[in-house]
N, C-alpha and C positions, 0 to 999 in steps of 0.2 A: 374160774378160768382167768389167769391171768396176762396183761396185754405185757407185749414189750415194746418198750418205746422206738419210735423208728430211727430209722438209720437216718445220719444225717450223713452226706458227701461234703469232705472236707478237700479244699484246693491247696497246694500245697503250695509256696513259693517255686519258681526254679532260676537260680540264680543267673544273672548277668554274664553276659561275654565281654570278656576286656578286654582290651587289643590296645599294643603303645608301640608308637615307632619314633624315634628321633632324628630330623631333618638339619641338613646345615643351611639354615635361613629362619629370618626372621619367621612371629608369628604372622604378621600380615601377606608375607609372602605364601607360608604354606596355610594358610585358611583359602587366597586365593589359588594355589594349587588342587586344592582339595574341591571349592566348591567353583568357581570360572572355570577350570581347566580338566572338569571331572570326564570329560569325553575324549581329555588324552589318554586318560589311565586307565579308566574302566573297562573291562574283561567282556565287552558286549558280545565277543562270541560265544561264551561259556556262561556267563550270566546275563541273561536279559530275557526279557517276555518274548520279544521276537526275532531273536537268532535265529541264523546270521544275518539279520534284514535292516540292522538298527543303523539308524543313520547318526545319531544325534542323541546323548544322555546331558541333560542338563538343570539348574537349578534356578528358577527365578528367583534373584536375592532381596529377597522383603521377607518380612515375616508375613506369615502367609501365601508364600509361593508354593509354585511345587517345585516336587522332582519326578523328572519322568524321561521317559525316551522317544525318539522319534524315529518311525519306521522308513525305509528308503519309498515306500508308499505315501508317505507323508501323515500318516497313522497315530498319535498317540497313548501311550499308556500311562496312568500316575503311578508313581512307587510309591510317594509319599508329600506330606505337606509341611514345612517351613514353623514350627511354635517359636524358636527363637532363633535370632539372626543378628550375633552383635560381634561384629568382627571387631579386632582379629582374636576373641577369645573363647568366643561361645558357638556351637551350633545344633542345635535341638531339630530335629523333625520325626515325621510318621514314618512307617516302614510297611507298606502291605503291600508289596510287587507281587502279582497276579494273582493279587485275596483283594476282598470288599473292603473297603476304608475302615469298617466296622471290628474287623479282627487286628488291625494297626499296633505296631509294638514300635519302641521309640527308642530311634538310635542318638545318642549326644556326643558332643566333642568339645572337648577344650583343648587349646593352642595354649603352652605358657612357654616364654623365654627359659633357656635352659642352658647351660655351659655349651659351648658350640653352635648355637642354632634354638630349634624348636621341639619341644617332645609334644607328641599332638594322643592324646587315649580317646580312644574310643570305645562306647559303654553300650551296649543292646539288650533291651529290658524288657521288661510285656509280655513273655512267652506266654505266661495264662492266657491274655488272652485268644489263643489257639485251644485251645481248650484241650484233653490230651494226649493232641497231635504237637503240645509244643517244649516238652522236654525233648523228643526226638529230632523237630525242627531245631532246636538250641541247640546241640551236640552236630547238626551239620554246618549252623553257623559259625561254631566256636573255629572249624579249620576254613569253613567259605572265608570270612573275616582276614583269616591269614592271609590265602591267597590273594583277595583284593583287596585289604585296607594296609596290611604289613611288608606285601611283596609291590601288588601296582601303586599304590599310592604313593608306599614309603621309595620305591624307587624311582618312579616320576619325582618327588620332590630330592631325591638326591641327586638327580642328573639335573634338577634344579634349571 
């Protein structure tokens, strides 16, 4: 009798979300757009843990801050936490809004001067770790992404 050898389960990559939007202003301008002033732009009533309740989405800027929201309760949630924080060019953090820290997938951003202003991309990576819940979660970010980081963002930083 002969054995077969067992199955192994292989993970597959599932590629990044890239998202680019081009601002007229400097990089130090839309980094500060982006991360001080993210609770002008952000869509808290279509995205957030506690819609409509969210009083407040914000970034402590250190490395090692978070990002999180605050409920009109006075309630917090973390989205995620701050790896790199080097304005006006870099910005790296965790991403697990209303998942364990543990399943975290990491969003980045670079700011670089560009003919007119600033092209800012933004790159969302880690879907494995969703395990495979996270091709299907990729595919709803690749259009959530548009509408908050292409539409709110890029238009708050064009009304500049």
């Amino acid at each position: 009798m002969s054995t077969l050898p067992s199955a192994e389960v292989v993970s597959l990559p599932v590629p990044p979300v890239v998202k680019q939007v081009q601002v007229p202003c400097s990089p130090q301008a839309a980094f500060d757009a982006f991360t001080r002033d993210i609770h002008r732009w952000w869509p808290t009533t279509t995205h957030s843990i506690n819609a409509p309740n969210v009083s407040h989405v914000a970034f402590e800027p250190r490395l090692g801050g978070r990002l999180f929201e605050r409920g009109a309760d006075g309630v917090e949630h973390a989205w995620g936490c701050v790896t790199t924080w080097d304005p006006p060019h870099r910005l790296v953090f965790t991403w697990h809004v209303g998942r364990s820290a543990d399943t975290a997938q990491q969003v980045a951003l670079s700011f670089s001067a560009h003919a007119g202003g600033t092209r800012v991309e933004l790159v969302h990576t880690g879907w494995e770790r969703l395990g495979a819940e996270g091709a299907g979660m990729r595919d709803r970010y690749e259009s959530g992404w548009n509408a908050v980081f292409v539409q709110g963002f890029g238009d708050y930083a064009q009304a500049g």
